[in-house]
Structure formats: C-alpha cells, structure tokens
Backbone as CSV, one residue per row, in Angstrom:
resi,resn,N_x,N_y,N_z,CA_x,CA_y,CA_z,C_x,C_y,C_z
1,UNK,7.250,-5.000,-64.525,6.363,-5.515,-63.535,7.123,-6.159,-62.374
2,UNK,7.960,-6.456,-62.739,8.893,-7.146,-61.738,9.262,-6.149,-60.273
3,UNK,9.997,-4.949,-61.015,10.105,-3.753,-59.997,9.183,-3.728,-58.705
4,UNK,7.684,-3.388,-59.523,6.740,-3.540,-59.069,5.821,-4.199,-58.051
5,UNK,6.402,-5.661,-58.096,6.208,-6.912,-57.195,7.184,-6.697,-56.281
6,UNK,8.598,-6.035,-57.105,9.436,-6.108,-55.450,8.980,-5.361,-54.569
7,UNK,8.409,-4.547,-54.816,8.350,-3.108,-54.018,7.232,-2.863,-53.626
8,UNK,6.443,-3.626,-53.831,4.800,-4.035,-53.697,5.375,-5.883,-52.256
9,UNK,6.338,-6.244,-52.593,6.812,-7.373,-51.373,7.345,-6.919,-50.388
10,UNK,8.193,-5.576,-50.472,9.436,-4.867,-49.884,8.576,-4.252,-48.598
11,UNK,7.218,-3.587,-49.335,6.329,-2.665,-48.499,5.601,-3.253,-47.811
12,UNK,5.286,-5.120,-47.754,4.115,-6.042,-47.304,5.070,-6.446,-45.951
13,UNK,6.292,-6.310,-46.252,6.911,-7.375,-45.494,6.982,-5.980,-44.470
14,UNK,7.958,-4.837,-44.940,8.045,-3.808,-43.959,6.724,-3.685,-42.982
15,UNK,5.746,-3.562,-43.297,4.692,-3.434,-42.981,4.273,-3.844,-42.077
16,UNK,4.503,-5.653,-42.631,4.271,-6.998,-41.310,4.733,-6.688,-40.108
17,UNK,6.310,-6.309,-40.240,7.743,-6.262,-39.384,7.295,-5.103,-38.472
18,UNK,7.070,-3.965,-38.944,6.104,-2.593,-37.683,4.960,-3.467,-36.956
19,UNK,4.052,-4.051,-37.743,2.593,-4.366,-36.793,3.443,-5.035,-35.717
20,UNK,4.385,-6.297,-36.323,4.746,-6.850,-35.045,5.444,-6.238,-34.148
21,UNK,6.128,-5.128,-34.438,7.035,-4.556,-33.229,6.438,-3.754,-32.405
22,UNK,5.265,-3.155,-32.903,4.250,-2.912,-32.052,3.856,-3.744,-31.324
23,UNK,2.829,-4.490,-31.767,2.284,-5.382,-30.987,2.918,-5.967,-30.019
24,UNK,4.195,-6.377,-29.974,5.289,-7.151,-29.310,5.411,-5.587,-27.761
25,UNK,5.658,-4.421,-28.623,5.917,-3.416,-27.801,4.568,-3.173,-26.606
26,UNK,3.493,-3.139,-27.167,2.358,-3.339,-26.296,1.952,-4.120,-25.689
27,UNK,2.543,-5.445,-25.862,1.747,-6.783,-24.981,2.969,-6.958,-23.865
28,UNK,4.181,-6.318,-24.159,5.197,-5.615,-23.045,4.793,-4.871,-22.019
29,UNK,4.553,-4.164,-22.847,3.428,-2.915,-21.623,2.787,-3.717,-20.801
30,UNK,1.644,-4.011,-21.238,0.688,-4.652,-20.718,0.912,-5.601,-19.753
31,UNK,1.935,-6.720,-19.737,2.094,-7.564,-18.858,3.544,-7.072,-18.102
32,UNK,3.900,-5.345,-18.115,4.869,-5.149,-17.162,4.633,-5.032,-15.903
33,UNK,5.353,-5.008,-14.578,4.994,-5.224,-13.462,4.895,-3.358,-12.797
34,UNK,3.804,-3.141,-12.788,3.615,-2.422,-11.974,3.951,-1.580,-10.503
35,UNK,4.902,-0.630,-10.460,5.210,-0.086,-9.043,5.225,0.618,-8.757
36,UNK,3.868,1.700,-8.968,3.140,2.836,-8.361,1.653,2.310,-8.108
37,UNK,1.721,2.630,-6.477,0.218,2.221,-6.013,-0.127,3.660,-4.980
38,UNK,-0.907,3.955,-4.674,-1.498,4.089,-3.838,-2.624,3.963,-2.807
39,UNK,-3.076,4.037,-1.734,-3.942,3.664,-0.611,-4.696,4.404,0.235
40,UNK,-5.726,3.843,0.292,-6.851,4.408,1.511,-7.145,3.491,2.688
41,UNK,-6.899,4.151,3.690,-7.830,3.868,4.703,-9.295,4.023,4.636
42,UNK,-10.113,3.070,4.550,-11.122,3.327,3.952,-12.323,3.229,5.890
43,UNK,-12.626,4.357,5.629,-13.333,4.218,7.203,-12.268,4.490,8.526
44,UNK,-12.193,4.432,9.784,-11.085,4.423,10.628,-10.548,3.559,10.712
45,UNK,-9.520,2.922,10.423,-9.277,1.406,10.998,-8.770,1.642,12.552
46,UNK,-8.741,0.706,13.146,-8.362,0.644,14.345,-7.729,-0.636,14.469
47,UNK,-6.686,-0.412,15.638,-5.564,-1.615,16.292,-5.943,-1.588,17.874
48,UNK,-5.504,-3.454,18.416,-5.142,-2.964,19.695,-3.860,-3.304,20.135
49,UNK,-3.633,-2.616,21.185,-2.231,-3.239,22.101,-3.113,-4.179,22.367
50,UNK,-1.867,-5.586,22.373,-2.112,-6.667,23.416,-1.555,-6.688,24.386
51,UNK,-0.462,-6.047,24.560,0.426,-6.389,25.646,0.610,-4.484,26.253
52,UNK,0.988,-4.765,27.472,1.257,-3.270,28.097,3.111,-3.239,27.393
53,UNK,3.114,-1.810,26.831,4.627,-2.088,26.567,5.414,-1.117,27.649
54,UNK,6.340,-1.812,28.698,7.104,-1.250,29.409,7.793,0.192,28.822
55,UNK,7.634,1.508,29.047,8.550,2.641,28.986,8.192,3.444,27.906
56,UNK,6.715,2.436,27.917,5.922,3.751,26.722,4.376,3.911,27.385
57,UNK,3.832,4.763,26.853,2.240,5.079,27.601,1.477,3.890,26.899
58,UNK,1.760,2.801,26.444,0.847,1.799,25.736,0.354,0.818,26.750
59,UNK,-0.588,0.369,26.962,-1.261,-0.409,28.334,-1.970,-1.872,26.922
60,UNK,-1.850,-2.641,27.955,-2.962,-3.991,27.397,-4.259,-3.515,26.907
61,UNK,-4.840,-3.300,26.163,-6.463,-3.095,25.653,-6.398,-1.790,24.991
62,UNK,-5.492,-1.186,25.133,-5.659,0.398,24.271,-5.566,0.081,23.059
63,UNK,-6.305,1.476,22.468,-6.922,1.106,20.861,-6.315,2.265,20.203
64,UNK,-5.775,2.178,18.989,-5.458,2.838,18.050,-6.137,3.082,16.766
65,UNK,-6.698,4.467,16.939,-7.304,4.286,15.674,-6.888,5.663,14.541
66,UNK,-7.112,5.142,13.125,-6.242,5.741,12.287,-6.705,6.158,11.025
67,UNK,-7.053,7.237,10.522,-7.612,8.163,9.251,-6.713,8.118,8.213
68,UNK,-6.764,7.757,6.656,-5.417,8.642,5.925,-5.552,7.562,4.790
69,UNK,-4.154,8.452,4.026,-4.043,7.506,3.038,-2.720,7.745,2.550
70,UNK,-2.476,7.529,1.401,-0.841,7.496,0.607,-0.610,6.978,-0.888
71,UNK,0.884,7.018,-0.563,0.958,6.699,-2.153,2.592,6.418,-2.114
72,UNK,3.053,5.118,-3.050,4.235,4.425,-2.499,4.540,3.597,-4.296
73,UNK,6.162,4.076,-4.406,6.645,3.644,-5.522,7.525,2.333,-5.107
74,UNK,7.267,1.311,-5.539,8.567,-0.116,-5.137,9.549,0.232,-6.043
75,UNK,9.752,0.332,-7.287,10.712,0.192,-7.644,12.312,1.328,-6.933
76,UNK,11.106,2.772,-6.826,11.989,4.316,-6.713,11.886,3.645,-5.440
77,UNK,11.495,2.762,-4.233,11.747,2.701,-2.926,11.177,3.742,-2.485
78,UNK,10.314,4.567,-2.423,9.566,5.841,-1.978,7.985,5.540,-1.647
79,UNK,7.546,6.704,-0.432,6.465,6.507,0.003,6.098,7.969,0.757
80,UNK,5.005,8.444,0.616,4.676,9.719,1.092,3.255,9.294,1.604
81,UNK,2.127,10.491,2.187,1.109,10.063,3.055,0.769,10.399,4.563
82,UNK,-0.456,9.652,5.028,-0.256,9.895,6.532,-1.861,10.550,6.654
83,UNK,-2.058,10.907,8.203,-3.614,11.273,8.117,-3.784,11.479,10.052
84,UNK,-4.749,11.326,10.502,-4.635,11.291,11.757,-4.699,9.976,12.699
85,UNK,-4.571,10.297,14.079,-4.991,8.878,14.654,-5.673,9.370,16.091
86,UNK,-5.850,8.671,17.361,-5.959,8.622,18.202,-5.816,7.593,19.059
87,UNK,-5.359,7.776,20.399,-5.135,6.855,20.643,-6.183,6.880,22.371
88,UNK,-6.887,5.684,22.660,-7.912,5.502,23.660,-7.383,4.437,24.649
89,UNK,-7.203,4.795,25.349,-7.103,3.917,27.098,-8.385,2.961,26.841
90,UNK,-7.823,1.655,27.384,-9.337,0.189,27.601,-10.656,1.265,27.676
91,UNK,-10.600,1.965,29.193,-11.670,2.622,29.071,-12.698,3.941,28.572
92,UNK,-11.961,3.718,27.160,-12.748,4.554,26.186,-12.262,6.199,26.577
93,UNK,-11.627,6.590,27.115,-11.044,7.918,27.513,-10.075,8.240,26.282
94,UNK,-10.095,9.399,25.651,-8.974,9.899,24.425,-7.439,10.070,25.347
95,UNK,-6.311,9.182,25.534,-4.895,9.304,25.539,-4.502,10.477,25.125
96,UNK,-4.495,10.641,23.479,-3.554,11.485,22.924,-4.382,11.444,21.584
97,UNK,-4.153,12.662,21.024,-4.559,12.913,19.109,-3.372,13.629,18.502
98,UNK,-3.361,13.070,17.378,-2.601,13.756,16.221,-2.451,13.493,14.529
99,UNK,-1.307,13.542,14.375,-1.071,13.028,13.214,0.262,11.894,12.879
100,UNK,-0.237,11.138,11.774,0.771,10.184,11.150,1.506,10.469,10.218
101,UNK,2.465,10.348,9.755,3.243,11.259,8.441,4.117,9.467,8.199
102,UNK,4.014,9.521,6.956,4.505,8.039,6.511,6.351,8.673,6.285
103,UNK,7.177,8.203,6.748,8.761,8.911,6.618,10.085,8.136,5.366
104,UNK,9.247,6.846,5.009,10.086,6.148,4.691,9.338,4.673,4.270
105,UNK,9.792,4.400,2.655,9.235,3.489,1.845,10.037,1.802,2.860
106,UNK,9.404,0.510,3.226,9.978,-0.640,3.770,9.559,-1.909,2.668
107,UNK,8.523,-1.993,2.466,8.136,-3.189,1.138,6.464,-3.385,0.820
108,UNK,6.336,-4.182,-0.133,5.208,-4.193,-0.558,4.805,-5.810,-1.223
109,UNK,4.037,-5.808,-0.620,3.709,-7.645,-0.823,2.838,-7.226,-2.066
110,UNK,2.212,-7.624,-3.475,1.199,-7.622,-4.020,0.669,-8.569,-3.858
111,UNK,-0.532,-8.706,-3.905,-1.558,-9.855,-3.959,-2.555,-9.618,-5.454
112,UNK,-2.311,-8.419,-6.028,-3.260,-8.163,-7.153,-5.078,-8.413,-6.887
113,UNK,-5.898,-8.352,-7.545,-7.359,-8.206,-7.634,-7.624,-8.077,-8.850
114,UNK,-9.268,-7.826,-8.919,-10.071,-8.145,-9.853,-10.041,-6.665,-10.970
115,UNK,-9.045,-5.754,-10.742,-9.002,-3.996,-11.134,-8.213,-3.664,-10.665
116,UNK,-7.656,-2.623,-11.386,-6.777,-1.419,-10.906,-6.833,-1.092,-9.408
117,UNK,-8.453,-0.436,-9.607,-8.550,0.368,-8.173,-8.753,-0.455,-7.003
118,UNK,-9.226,-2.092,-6.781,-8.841,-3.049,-6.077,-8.067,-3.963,-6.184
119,UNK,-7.006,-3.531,-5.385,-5.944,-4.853,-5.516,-5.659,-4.836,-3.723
120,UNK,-5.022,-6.265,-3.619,-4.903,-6.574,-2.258,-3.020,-6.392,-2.323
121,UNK,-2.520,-6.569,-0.791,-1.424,-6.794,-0.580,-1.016,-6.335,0.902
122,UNK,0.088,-6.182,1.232,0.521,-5.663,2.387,1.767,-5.084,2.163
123,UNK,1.488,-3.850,3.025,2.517,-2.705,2.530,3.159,-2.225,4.094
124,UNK,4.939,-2.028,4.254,4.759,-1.716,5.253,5.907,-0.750,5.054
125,UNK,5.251,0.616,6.047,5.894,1.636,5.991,6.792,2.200,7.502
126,UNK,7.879,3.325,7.231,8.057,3.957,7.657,7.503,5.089,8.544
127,UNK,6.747,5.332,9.710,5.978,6.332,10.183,6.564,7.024,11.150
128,UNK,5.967,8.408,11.270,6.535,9.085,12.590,5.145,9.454,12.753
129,UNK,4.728,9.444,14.653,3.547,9.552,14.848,3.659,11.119,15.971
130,UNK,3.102,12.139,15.394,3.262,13.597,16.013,2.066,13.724,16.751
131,UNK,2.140,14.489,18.333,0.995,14.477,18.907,1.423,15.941,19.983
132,UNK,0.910,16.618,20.532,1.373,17.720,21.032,2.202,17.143,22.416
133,UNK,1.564,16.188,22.630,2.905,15.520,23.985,4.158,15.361,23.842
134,UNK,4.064,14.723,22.522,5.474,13.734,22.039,5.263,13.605,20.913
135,UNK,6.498,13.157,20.098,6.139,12.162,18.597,7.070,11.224,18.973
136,UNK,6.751,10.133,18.238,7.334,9.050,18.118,7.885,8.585,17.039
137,UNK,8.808,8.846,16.234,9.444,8.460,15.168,10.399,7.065,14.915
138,UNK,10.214,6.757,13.567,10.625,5.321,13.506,9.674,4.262,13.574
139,UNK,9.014,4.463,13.430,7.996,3.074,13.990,7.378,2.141,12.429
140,UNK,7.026,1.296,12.591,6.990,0.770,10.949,5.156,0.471,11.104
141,UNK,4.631,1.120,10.056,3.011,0.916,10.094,2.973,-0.234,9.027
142,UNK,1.581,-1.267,9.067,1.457,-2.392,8.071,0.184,-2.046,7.648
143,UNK,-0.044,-2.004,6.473,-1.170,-1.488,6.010,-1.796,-3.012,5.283
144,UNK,-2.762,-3.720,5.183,-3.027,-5.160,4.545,-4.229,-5.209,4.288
145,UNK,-4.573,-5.033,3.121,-5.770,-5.598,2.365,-5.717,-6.899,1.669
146,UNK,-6.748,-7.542,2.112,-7.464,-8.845,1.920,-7.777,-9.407,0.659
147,UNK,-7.845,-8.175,-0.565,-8.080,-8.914,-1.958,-7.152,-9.761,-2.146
148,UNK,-7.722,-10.958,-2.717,-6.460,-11.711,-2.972,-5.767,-12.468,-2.434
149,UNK,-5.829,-12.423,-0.917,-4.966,-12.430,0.201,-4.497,-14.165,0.290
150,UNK,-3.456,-14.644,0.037,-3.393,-16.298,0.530,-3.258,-16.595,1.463
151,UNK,-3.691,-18.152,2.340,-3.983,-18.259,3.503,-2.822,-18.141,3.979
152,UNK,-2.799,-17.481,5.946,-1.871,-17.167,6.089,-1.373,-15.653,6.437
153,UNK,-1.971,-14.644,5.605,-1.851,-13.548,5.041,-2.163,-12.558,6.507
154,UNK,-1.706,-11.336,6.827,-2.414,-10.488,7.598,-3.968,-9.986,8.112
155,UNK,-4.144,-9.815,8.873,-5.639,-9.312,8.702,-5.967,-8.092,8.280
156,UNK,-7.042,-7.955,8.137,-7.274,-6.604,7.057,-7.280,-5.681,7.910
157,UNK,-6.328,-4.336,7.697,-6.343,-3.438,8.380,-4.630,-2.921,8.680
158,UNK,-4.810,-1.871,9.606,-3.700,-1.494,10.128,-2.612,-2.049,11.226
159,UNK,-1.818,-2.177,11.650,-1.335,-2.102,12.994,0.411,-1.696,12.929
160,UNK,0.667,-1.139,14.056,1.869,-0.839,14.192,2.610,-2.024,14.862
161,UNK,3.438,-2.947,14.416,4.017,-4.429,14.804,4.627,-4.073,16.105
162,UNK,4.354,-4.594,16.964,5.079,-4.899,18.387,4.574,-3.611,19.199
163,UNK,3.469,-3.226,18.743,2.834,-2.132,19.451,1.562,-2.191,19.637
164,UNK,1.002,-1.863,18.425,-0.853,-2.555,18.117,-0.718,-3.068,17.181
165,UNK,-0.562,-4.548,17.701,-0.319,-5.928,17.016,-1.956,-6.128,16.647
166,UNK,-2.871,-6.045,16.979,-4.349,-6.486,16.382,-5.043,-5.618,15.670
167,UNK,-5.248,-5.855,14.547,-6.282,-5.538,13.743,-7.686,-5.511,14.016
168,UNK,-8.508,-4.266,14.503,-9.917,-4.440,14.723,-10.844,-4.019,14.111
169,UNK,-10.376,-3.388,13.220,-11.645,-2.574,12.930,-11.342,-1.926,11.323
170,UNK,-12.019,-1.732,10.377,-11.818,-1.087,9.429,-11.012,-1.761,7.863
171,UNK,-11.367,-1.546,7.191,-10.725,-1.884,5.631,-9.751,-0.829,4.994
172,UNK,-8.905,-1.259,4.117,-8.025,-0.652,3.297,-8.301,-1.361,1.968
173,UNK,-7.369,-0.208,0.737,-7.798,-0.542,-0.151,-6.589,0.266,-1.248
174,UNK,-5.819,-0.804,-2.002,-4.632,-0.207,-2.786,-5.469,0.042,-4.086
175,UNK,-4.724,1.165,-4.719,-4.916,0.592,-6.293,-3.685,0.925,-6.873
176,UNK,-3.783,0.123,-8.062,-2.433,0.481,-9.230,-2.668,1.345,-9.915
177,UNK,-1.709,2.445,-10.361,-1.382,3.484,-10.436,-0.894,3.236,-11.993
C-alpha cells in the first residue's frame, strides 16, 4: 500500500505542478502587451492649414480631408495603409485629389479602452501623399483617438504636423489585434 500512496502523491503533486504552469502560462498571455493594431478613419476626417506655408501650394484656411485606414506593428516597427484625400482652397474649390500611402512605421502612444475593437491612442506615421500634379513624400501623418485620452492629449482626428495642424472634422478608431 505504501507503493501505492507514493504514486497516488507522485501523480497529485505532478498534476498540481502542470495546472500551475499553465495557469501561470496563460495569465502571461493575458496581461502581455500588445503590438499589433490596426485603424480606421471612421467618416472623412478633415484638417486645416493655419498658417500659409511659404514654397508649397498650402494657404491659411485650406482643408484637408482624408479617407482610409491601416494597420501598424510597434514592436516589428512596421506600418502599411493609406486611402484618399483632397485637398480644398478657403473657398471650397477642389486644389488637388489623390491618394495617401502610409511609407513608414514613427510611434504609437496607447491609451487602451473599454475592448479590443475600441482603444484610444495616437499613432504617428510615415506618409507619401500622390496626386497627378505632384507627390509629396516624407511627411509624418498623426492619427489620435480620444478613448482614453489624458488631459492634454491630441484632438481627435487627423493632421499632418506643421502643415494641417487642426483637427476638424471626423473620428478614428484603433483596435488591438
């Protein structure tokens, strides 16, 4: 009987020792940090110039507005995406149309949310902006949703920094991946 008890203790304890290395292995998982997201422009967002920028077609009051979406790894540093835009003179006249192509992963603020498919943060990318006039490559787009957001934080929406610095119009929306 003795045998018996060992090996009947041998198998309780082995036993214990798996649940926990599981469990230990899953509550790992679970609270690892996440760095595949992707994003929508949800609706057009739109930007404005504030300022006329000398030696480019950008004037004070022109509006940028922008279609699309993506998808961006932090850890791999990678980011793919893009969609269309347009761009409108103060007085409502179409400038130029084309497309955005995201070229290059820059960082990613999380702010997290209440789900997967809503989480807040600010993400800012690499863009080249193609239009049958010209493209403009290099330019860094900020993408910022509000879930979450601490005071302080961007406004919700798009803008290209030192270009269409204002946020007017439209929501975004990350989720974790």
């Amino acid at each position: 009987m003795k045998k018996s008890t060992r090996k009947t203790t041998v198998l309780a304890m082995t036993s214990v020792l798996t649940i926990l290395a599981l469990a230990t292995a899953t509550l790992g998982n679970a609270h690892a940090t996440n760095t595949s997201y992707s994003f929508n422009l949800v609706g057009p967002n739109t930007a404005m110039a504030a300022n006329t920028i000398p030696g480019t077609p950008i004037a004070a009051g022109d509006v940028l507005r922008l279609t699309g979406s993506g998808a961006f790894d932090t850890s791999a540093g990678t980011a793919s995406g893009g969609g269309s835009f347009t761009h409108y003179k103060p007085d409502g006249s179409v400038f130029a149309r084309g497309v955005w192509v995201i070229t290059g992963f820059q960082s990613f603020s999380a702010y997290g949310g209440p789900n997967r498919g809503h989480q807040g943060g600010v993400l800012l990318v690499t863009v080249s902006i193609i239009g049958p006039e010209a493209t403009f490559a290099g330019l860094t787009l900020q993408v910022s949703c509000g879930i979450n957001a601490p005071s302080g934080a961007p406004d919700e929406g798009t803008t290209l920094p030192g270009l269409f610095t204002e946020a007017t119009g439209g929501t975004t929306l990350f989720h974790s991946n």
